[in-house]
Kinemage of the C-alpha trace (Angstrom):
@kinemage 1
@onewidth
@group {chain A} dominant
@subgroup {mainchain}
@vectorlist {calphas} color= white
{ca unk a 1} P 5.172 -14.489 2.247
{ca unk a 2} L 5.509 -11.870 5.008
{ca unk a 3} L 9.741 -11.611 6.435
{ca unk a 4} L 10.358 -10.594 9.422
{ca unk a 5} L 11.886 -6.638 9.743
{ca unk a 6} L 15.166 -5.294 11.251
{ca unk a 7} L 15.403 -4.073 14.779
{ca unk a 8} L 15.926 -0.768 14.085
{ca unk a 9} L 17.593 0.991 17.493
{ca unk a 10} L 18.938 4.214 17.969
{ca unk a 11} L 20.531 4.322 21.411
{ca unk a 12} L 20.258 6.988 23.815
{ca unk a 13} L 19.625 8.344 27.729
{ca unk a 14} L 16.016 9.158 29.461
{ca unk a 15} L 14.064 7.627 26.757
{ca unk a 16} L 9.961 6.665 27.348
{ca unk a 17} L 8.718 3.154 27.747
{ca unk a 18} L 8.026 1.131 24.695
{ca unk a 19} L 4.522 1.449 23.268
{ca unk a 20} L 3.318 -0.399 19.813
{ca unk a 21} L 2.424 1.968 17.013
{ca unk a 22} L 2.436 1.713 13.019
{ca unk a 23} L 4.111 3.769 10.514
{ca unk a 24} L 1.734 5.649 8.398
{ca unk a 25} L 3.999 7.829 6.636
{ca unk a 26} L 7.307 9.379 6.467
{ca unk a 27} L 8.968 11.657 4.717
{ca unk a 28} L 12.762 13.689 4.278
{ca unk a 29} L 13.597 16.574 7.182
{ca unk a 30} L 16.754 17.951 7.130
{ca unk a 31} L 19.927 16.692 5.692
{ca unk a 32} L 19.908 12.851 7.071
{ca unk a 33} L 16.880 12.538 8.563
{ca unk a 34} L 13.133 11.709 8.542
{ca unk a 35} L 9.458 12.741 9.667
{ca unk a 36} L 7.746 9.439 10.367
{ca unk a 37} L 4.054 10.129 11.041
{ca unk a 38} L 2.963 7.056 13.531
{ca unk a 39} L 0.106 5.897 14.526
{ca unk a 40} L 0.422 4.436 18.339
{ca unk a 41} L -2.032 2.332 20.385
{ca unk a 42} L -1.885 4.281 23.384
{ca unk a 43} L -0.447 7.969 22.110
{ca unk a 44} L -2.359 8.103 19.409
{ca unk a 45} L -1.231 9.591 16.315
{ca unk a 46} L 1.919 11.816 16.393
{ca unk a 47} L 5.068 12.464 13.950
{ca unk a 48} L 8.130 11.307 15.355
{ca unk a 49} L 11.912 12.498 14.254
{ca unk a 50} L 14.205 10.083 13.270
{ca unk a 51} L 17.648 11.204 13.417
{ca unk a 52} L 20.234 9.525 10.869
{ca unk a 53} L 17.737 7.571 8.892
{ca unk a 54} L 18.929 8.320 5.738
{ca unk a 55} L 22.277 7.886 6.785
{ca unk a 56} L 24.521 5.651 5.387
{ca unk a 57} L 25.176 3.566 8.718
{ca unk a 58} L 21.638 3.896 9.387
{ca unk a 59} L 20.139 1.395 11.083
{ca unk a 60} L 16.535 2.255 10.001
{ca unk a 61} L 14.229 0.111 7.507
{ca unk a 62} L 11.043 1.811 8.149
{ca unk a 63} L 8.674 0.334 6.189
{ca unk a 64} L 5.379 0.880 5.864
{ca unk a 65} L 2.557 -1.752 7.147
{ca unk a 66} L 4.796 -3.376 9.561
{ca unk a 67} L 4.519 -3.436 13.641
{ca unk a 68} L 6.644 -1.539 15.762
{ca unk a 69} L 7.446 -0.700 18.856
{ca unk a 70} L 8.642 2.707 19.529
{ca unk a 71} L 10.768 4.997 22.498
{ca unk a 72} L 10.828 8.352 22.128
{ca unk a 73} L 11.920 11.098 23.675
{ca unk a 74} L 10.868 14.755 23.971
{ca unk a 75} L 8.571 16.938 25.589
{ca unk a 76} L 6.667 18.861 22.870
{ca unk a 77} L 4.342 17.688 19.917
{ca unk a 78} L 7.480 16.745 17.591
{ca unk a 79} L 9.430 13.911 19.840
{ca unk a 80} L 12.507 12.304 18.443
{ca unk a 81} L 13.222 8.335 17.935
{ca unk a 82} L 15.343 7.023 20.659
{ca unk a 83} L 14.316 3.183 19.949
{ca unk a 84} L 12.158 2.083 17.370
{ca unk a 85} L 11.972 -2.103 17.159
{ca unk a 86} L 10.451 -4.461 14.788
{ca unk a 87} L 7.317 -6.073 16.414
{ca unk a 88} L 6.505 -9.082 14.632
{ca unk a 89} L 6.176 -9.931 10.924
{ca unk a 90} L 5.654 -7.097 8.104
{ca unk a 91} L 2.486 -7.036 6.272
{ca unk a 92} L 3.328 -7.552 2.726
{ca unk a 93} L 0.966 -5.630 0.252
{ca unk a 94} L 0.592 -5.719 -3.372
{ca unk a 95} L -2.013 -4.572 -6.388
{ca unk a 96} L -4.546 -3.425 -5.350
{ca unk a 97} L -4.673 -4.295 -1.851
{ca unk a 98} L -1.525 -1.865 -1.712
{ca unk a 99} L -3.651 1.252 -2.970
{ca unk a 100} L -6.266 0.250 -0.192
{ca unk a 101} L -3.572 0.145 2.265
{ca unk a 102} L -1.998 3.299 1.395
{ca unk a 103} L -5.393 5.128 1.398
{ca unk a 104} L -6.299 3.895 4.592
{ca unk a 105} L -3.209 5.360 6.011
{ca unk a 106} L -3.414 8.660 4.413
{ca unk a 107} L -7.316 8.178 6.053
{ca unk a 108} L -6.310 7.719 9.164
{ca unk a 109} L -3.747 10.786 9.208
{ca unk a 110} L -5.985 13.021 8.098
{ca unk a 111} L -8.522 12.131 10.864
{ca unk a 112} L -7.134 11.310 13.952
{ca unk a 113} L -5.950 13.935 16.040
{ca unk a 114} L -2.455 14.114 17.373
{ca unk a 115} L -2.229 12.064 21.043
{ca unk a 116} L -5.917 10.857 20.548
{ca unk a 117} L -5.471 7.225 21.213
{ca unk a 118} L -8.039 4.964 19.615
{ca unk a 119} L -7.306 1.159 20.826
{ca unk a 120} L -9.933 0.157 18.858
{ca unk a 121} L -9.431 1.307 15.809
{ca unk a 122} L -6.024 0.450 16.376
{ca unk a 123} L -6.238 -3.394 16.838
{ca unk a 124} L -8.622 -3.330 13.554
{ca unk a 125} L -6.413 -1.644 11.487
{ca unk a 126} L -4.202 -4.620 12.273
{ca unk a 127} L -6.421 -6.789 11.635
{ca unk a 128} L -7.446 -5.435 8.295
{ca unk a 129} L -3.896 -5.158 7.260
{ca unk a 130} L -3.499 -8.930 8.102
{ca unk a 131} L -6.819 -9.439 5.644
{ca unk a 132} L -5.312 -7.442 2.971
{ca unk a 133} L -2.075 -9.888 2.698
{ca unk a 134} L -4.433 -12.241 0.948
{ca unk a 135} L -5.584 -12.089 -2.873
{ca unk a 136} L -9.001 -13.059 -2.270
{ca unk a 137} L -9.531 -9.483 -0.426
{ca unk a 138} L -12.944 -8.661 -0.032
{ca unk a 139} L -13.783 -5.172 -0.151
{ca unk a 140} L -16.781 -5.778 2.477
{ca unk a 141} L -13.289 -5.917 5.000
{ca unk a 142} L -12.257 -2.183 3.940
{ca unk a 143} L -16.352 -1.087 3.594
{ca unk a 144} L -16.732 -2.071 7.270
{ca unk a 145} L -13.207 -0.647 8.625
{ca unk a 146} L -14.631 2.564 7.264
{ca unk a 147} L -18.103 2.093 9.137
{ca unk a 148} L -16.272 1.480 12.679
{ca unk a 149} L -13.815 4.577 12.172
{ca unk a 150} L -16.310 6.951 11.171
{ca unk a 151} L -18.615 5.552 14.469
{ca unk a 152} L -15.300 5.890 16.968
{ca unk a 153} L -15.223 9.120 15.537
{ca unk a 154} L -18.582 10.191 16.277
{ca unk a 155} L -20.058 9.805 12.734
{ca unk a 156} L -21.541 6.356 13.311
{ca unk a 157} L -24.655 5.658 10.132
{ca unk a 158} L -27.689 4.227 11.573
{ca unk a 159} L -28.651 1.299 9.246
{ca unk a 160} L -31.856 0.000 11.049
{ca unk a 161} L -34.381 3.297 11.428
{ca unk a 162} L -35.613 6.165 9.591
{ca unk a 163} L -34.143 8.886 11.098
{ca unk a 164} L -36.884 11.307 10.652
{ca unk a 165} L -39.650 9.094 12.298
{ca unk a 166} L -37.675 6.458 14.184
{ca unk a 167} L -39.753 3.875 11.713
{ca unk a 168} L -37.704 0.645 11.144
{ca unk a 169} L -36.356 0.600 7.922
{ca unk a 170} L -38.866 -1.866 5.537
{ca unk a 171} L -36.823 -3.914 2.961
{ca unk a 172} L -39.836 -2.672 -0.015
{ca unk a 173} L -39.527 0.624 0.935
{ca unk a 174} L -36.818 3.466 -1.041
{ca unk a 175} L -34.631 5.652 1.459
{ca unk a 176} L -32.265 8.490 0.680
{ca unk a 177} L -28.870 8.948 2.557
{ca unk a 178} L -27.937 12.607 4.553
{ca unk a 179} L -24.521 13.019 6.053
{ca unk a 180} L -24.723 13.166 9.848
{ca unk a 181} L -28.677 12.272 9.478
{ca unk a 182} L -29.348 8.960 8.194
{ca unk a 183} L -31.543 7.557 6.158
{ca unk a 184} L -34.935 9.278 4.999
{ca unk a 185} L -37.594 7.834 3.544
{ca unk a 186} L -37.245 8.663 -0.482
{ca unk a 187} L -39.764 11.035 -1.715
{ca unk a 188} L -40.800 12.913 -4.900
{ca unk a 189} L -38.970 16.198 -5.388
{ca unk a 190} L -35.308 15.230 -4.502
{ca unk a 191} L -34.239 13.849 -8.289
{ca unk a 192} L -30.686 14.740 -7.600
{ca unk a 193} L -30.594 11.608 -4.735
{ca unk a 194} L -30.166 7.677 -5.438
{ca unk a 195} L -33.110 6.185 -3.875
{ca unk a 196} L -31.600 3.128 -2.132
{ca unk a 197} L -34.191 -0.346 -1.558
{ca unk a 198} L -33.975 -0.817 1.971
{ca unk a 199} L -33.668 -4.864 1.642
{ca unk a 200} L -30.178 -3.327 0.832
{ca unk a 201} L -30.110 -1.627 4.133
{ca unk a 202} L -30.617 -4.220 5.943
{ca unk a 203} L -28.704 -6.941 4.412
{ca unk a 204} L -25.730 -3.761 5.398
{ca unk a 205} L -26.933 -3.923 8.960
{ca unk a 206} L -27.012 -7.591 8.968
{ca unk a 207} L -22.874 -7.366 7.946
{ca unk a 208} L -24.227 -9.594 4.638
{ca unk a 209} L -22.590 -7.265 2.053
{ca unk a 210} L -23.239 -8.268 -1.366
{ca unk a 211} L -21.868 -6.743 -5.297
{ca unk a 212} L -25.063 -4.087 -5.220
{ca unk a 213} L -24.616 -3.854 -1.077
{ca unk a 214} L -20.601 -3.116 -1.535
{ca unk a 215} L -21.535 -0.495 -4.185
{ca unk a 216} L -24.424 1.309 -2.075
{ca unk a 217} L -21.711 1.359 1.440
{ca unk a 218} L -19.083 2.523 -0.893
{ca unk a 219} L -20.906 5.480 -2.156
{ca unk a 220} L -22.496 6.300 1.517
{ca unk a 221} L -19.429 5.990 3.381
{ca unk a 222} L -17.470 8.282 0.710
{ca unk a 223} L -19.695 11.391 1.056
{ca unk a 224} L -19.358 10.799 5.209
{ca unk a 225} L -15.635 10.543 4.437
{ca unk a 226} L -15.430 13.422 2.451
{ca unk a 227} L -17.144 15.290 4.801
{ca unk a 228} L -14.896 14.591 7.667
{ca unk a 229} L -11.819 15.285 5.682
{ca unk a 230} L -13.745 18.939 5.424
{ca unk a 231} L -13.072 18.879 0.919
{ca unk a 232} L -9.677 17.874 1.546
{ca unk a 233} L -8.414 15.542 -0.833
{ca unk a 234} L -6.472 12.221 -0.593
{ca unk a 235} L -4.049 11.477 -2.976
{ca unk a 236} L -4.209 7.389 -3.012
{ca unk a 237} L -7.357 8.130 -4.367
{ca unk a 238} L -5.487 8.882 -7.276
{ca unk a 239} L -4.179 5.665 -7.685
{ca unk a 240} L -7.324 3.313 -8.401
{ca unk a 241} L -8.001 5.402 -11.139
């Protein structure tokens, strides 16, 4: 069952309005304090000092997965905390589901550039934390967070046409997948490749993501991954092995 957080509150002069943001990551700077890299509905992503917070009369329980709502001060890319404010109930993850939410925030730092604000992706990262507090996660939920990111990001996979010829995709005909192309029809000479049934493609399209459907998205939306991260690797990934 999720608890509800601490107000966390470090007082101080001049600070900005309140905005919501989640914490992706932090990590030790200095001798008492932390980096927390945020992720914030309207700023975007940005990493945010927070003085004291490994004090011992700190007031700071930053957890990961939970709501906040954050002040800040400052006026270059590093800002410091002035206020940061529980916002609701703490997503509570575990197993599994706690891998996929730790690789989905290492994702999203990796990608998002700093004060790019992406509403969207920000209200369905909520929502696919909220899916992952349940045991009967389906990884169709994580297959099509990936799809919408990597289409707000300009790297959106055509499921319906042959990218080549603009010819609907046929459910008895065989495609082959290219990064930032689509979907070509499968032909002799290209052994390396997977052919892929396109009755597969379009049950994708069609959001109806079955065992053999969840397999084929996983593998197409890992090579577009990959190649957005540019060969740089995520650790999490470690951890489902």
């Amino acid at each position: 069952m999720s608890e509800p957080f601490k107000v966390w509150v470090i007082t101080m002069s001049g600070s900005d309005n309140f905005h919501a943001a989640y914490i992706l990551h932090s990590r030790k700077y200095r001798d008492t304090s932390l980096l927390i890299e945020l992720f914030s509905r309207d700023e975007g992503r940005y990493t945010l000092v927070a003085r004291g917070a490994r004090g011992k009369k700190s007031k700071f329980n930053l957890q990961l997965f939970s709501p906040v709502m954050v002040s800040s001060f400052g006026r270059g890319e590093l800002k410091t905390a002035s206020a940061i404010e529980s916002n609701g109930l703490g997503y509570q993850l575990s197993g599994k589901n706690l891998f996929i939410g730790l690789y989905i925030n290492e994702l999203l730092f990796h990608v998002l550039g700093k004060f790019d604000p992406f509403p969207n992706i920000f209200d369905r990262y909520g929502d696919l934390l909220a899916k992952l507090q349940s045991d009967a996660f389906a990884t169709s939920n994580l297959r099509l967070f990936e799809l919408s990111l990597l289409a707000d990001l300009g790297y959106g996979i055509s499921f319906d046409v042959e990218s080549l010829t603009g010819d609907p995709i046929m459910p008895d005909k065989y495609y082959f997948y290219f990064i930032e192309d689509g979907f070509h029809y499968a032909l002799e000479g290209k052994r390396n490749l997977r052919p892929i049934e396109g009755k597969h493609i379009l049950a994708i399209a069609q959001g109806k993501i079955d065992i053999k459907g969840d397999k084929i998205l996983r593998d197409i939306v890992r090579q577009s991954v990959d190649h957005l991260l540019g060969g740089k690797p995520l650790n999490s990934r470690k951890l489902f092995a």
